[in-house]
N, C-alpha and C positions, 0 to 999 in steps of 0.2 A: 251319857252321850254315846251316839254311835259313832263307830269310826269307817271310813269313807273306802271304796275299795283301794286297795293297791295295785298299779300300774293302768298301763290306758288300756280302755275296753276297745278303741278300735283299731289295735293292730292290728297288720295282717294276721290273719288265721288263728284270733281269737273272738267270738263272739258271744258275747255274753245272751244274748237271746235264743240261742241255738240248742233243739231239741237233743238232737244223738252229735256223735262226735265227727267230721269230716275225714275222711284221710288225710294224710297228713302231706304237701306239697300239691294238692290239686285244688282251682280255685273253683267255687260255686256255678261261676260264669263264665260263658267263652272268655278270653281276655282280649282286649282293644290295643291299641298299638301306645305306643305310651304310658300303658301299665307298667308295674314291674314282672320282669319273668318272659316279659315279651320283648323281640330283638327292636332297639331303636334304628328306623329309619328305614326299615327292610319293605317289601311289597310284601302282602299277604297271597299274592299267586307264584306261580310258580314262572322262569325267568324266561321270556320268547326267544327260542335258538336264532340266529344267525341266520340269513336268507341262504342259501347253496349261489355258490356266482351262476351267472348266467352262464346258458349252453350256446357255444358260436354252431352258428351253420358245419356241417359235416361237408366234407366232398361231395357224398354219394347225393346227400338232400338235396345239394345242389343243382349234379348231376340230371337227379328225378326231377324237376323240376322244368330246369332246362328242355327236359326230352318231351314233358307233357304242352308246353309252351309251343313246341315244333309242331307238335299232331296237331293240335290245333288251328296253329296259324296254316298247315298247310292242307288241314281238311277246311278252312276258309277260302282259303285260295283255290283251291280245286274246286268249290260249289260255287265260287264266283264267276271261275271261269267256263263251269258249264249250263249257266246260265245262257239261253240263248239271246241273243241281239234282236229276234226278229218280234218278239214280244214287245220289246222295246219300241220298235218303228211305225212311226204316224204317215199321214198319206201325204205323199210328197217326201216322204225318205228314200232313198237308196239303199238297195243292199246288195252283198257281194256272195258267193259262197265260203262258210269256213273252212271246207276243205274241198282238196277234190276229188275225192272218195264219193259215188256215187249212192253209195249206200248212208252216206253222213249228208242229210241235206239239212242241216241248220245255217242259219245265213246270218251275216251282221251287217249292223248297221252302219255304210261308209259315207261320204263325202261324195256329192254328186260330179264333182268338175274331176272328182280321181278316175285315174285309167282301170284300178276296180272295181267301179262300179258295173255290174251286171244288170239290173233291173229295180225299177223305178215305182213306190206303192202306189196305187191309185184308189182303191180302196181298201178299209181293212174292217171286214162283220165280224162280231162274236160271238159267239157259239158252237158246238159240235158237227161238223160236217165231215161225211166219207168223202171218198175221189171223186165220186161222181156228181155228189152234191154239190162240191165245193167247185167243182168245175163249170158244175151247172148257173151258179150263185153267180160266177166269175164273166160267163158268157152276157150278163144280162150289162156289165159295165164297158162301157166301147173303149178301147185301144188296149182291151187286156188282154197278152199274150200267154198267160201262163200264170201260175196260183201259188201260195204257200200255205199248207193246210197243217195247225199244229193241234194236235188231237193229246190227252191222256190227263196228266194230275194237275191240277193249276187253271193255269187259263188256255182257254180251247177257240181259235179264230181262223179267218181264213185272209190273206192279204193277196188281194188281183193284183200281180204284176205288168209292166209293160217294159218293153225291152228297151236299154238306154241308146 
């Protein structure tokens, strides 16, 4: 009768069907987490730091801010304000001069019963006209004493006046 081997063939790190010999503490196959040899309960990655706290606003950012906020609002304001009024006015509007700088003839739009009112649209053409066009244009509408002729980037018209 044969006798049977002694001890169990499948302990760790003995195999009975195994060609050459393993080193001795290294297993065949990566190891799985519940193995032994392998830490219970751990992550197989490595651990995500901590977020860094949040950065508050600085003075200066503030500051910059602030100051880019300004240029703006006040290159708003200034392109609003030099817009002119006369663009704006239909026939039967009123307008006044905005200054009274002779060389500044832009005019706005006021309220006819006001003691500023200057003069009165009566018609208003658009398109490109010189002085003398636009005076010409102006002559052909009856009670028109006088003209506003806005010539360059935008819109380009001409509005016969008549005196209030």
């Amino acid at each position: 009768m044969t006798t049977p081997p002694q001890g169990n063939p499948f302990a760790q790190g003995q195999n009975p069907y195994a060609q050459g010999q393993q080193p001795q503490g290294q297993a065949p196959y990566p190891q799985q987490p519940g193995q032994p040899g392998f830490p219970q309960g751990g992550a197989p990655y490595a651990p995500v730091p901590p977020q860094p706290p949040r950065r508050r606003f600085s003075f200066k950012t503030i500051k910059n801010v602030l100051i880019g906020v300004g240029v703006v609002t006040a290159i708003t304001v200034g392109y609003i304000a030099s817009l002119d009024d006369a663009d704006q006015a239909k026939v039967g509007d009123c307008l006044k001069s905005s200054s009274s700088s002779s060389s500044d003839d832009s005019m706005e739009v006021v309220d006819c019963s006001s003691s500023e009112a200057e003069a009165k649209v009566l018609k208003k053409v658009d398109g490109t006209y010189t002085e003398f066009t636009a005076e010409t244009e102006c002559r052909k509408v009856s009670g028109a004493t006088s003209f506003y002729a806005q010539t360059g980037d935008g819109d380009n018209f001409v509005l016969c006046l008549s005196d209030v």
